[in-house]
BALOBA-1460 file (C-alpha; in Angstrom, 3 decimals):
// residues 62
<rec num="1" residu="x" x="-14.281" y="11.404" z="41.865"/>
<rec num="2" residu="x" x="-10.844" y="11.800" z="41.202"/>
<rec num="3" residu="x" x="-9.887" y="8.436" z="40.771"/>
<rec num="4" residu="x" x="-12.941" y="8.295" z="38.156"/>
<rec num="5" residu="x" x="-11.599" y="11.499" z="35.882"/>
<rec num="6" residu="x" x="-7.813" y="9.803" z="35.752"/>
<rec num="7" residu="x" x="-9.775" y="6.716" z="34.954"/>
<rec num="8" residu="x" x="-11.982" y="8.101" z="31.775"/>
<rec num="9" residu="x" x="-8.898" y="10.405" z="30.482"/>
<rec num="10" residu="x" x="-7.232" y="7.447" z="30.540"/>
<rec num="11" residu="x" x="-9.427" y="5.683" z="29.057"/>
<rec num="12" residu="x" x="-9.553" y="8.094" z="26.184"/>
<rec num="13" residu="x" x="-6.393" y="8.700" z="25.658"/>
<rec num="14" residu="x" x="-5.851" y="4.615" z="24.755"/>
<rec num="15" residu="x" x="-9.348" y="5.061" z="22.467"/>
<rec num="16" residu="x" x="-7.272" y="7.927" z="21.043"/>
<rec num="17" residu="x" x="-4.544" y="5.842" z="20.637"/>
<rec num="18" residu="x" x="-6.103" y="2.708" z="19.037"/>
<rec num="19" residu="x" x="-7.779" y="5.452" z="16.588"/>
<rec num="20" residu="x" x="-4.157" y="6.564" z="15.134"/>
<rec num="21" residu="x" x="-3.373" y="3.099" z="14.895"/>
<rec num="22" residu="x" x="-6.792" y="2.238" z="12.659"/>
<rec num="23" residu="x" x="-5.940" y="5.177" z="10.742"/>
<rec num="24" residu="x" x="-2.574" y="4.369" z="10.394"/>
<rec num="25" residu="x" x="-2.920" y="0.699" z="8.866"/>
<rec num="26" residu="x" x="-5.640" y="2.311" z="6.829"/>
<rec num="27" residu="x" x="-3.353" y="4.630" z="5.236"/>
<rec num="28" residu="x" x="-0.679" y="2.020" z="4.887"/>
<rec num="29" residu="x" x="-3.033" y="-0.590" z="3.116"/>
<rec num="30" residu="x" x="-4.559" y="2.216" z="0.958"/>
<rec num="31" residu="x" x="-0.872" y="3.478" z="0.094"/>
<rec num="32" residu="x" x="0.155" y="-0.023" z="-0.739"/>
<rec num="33" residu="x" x="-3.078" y="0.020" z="-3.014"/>
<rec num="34" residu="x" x="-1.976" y="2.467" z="-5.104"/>
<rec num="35" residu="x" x="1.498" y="1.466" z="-5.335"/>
<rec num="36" residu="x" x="-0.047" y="-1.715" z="-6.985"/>
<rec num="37" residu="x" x="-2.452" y="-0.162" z="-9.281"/>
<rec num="38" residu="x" x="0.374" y="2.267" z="-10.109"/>
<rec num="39" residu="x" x="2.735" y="-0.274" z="-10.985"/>
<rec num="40" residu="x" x="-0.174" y="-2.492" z="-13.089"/>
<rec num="41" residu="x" x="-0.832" y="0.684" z="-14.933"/>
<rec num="42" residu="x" x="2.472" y="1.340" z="-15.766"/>
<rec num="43" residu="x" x="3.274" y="-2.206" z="-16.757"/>
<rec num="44" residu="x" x="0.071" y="-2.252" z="-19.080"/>
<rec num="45" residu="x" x="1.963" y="1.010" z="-20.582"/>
<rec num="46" residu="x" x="5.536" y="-0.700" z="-21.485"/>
<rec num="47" residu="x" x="5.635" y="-2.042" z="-25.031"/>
<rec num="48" residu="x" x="5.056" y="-5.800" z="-25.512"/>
<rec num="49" residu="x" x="7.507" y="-7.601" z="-27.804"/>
<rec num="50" residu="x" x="6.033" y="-9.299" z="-30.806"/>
<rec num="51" residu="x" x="6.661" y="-12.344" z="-31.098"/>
<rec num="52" residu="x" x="8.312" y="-11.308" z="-33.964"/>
<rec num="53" residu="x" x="10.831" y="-9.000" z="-31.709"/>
<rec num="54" residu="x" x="11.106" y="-12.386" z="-29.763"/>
<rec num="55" residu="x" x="12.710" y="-14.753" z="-32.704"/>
<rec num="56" residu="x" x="15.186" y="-11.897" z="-33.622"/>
<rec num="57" residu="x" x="16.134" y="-11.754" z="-29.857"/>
<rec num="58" residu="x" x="16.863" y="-15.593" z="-30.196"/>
<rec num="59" residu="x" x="18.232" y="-15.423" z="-33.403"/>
<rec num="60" residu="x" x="20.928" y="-12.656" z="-31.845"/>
<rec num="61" residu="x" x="21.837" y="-14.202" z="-29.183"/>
<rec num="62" residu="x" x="22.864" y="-17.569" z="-30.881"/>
């Protein structure tokens, strides 16, 4: 019997463990997620030269 309880606590503790992993990786791919969608969102927000703003660029840096 005692054998068997060292057996199922250990046995939970490694379900236990594999569980803070999941969550873990979860968090981490949702984090990196949002960093992305963050970073789209704030690209969509910068200004886009003209092409207008372009030529003077080349035309100032001859």
């Amino acid at each position: 019997m005692h054998v068997d309880t060292e057996r199922a606590l250990r046995e939970a503790h490694e379900e236990i463990r594999r569980r803070h992993q999941w969550a873990d990786q979860e968090r981490m791919i949702r984090q990196t997620a949002d960093g992305e969608r963050q970073t789209a969102e704030h690209e969509m927000e910068q200004p886009r030269p003209s092409p207008l703003d372009w030529l003077r660029r080349l035309a100032g840096a001859r």
